[in-house]
C-alpha positions as CSV (number, residue, x, y, z in Angstrom):
1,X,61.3,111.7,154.9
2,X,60.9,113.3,158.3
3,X,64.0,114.4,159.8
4,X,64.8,113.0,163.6
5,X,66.4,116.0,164.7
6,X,64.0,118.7,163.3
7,X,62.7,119.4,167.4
8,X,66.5,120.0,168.5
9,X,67.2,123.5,168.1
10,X,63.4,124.8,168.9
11,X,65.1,123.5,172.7
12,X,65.7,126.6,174.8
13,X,69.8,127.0,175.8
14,X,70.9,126.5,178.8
15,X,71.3,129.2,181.5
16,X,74.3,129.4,183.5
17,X,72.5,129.2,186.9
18,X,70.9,125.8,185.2
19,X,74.2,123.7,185.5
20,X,77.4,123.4,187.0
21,X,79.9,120.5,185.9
22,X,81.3,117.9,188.6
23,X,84.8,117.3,189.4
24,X,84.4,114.3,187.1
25,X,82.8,116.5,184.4
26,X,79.4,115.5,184.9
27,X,76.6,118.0,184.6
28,X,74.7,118.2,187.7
29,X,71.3,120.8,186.9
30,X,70.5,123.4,189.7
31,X,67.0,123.1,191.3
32,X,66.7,126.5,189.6
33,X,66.7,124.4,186.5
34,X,64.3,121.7,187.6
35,X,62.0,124.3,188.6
36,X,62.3,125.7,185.4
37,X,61.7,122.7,183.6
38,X,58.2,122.1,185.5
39,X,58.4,118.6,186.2
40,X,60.2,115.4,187.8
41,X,61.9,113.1,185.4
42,X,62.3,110.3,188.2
43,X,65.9,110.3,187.9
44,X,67.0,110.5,191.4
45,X,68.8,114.3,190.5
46,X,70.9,115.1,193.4
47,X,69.1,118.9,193.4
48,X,65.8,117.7,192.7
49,X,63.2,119.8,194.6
50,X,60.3,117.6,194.1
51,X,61.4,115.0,196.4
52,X,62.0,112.1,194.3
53,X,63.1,109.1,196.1
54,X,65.0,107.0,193.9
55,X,65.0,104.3,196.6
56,X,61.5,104.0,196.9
57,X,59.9,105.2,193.4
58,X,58.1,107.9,195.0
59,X,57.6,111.7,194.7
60,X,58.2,112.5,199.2
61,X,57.0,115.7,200.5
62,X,60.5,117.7,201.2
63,X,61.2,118.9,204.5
64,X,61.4,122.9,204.5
């Protein structure tokens, strides 16, 4: 029998520059973290530094 969780803890832990928590106490990742992570999950993350439009479904080039 294969065990479900078996990939969990091979996960790398969480910096504290990745995340801050909301005044609702929400995690909200950094761009820092996004970077980090290497790719956009097409979330529409509030510090998402690929330009993800949640809107439209589309990667937008960010204005610098």
């Amino acid at each position: 029998m294969v065990d479900d969780m078996q990939g969990f803890s091979k996960r790398p832990k969480l910096e504290p520059e990745d995340f801050y928590y909301s005044e609702e106490g929400f995690i909200v990742f950094t761009e820092k973290y996004h970077l980090k992570r290497g790719y956009c999950c097409k979330s529409g993350c509030k510090h998402c530094p690929y330009g993800f439009n949640k809107k439209t479904g589309r990667i937008e080039k960010k204005d610098q």
